[in-house]
C-alpha positions as CSV (number, residue, x, y, z in Angstrom):
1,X,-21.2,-15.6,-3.7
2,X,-22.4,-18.5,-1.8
3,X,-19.0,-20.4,-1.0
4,X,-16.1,-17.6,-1.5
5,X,-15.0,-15.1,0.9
6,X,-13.9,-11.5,-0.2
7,X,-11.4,-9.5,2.0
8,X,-10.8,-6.0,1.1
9,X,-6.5,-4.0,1.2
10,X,-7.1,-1.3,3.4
11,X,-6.2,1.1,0.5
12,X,-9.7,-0.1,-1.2
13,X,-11.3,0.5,2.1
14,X,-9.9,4.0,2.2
15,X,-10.9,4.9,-1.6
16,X,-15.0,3.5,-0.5
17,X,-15.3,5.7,2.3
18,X,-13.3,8.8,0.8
19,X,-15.5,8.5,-2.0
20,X,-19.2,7.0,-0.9
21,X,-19.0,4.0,-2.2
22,X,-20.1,1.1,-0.9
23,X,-18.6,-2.8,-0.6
24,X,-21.8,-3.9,-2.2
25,X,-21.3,-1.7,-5.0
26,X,-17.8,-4.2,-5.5
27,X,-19.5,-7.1,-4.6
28,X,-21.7,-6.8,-7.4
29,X,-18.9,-6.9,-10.1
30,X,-16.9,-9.5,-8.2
31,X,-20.0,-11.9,-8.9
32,X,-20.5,-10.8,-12.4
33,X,-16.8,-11.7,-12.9
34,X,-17.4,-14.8,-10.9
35,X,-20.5,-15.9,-13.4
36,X,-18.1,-14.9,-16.5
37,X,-15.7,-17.3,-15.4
38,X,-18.5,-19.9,-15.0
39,X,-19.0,-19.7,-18.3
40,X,-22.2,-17.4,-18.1
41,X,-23.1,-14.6,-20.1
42,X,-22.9,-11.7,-17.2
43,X,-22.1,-8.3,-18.6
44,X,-18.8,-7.1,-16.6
45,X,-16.0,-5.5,-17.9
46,X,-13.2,-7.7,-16.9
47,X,-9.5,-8.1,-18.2
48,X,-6.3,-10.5,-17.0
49,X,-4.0,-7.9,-16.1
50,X,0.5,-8.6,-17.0
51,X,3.3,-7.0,-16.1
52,X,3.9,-5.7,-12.9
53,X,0.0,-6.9,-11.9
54,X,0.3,-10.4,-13.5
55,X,-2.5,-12.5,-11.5
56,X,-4.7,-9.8,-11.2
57,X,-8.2,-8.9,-13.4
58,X,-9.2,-5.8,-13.8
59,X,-13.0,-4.9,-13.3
60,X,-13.8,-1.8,-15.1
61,X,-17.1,0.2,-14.3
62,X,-17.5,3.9,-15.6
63,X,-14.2,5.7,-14.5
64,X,-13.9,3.2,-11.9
65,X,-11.2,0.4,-11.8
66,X,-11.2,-2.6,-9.5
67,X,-8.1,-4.6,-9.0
68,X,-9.0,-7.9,-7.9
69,X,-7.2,-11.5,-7.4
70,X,-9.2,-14.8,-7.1
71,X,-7.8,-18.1,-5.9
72,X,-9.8,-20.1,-7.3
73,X,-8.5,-23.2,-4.9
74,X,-9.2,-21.9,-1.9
75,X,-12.6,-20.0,-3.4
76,X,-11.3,-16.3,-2.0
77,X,-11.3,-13.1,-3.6
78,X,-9.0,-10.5,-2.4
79,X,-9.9,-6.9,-3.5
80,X,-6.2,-4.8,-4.0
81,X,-7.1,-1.8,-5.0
82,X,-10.2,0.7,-6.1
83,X,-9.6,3.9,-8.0
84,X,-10.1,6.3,-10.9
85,X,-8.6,5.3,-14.1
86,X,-5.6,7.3,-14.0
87,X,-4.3,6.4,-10.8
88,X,-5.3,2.9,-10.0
89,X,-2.0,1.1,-11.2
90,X,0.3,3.3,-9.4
């Protein structure tokens, strides 16, 4: 991710170290989602989220859910949240 800048919510911070996870680990599906948009053919698990989250994606990985928002003008990701399936949207 050459040109774009990610920025974690403490809360995803938190869940990473409770849980031994690491940043890269995110990273790594932020520019898989990044090469779907492009157009590519990158195998992530991504969804445009409505409701309540409308302007998020959600990355999915395993049990894992990534809650994610990219501004695409100013070429930023901001990370929200991390966490399991069942309690990542509350």
């Amino acid at each position: 991710m050459s040109e774009w800048s990610v920025s974690f919510a403490i809360e995803a911070d938190a869940f990473l170290r409770k849980n031994n996870e690491t940043r890269e680990m995110v990273l790594v599906l932020v520019r898989k989602a990044l090469l779907k948009f492009q157009g590519s053919a990158a195998n992530v698990d991504i969804k445009k989220l409505k409701g309540e989250w409308a302007g998020f994606y959600r990355i999915r990985k395993g049990e894992l859910r990534i809650i994610v928002e990219f501004n695409f003008e100013n070429r930023s990701v901001f990370v929200e949240r991390v966490d399991w399936r069942g309690s990542v949207y509350r």
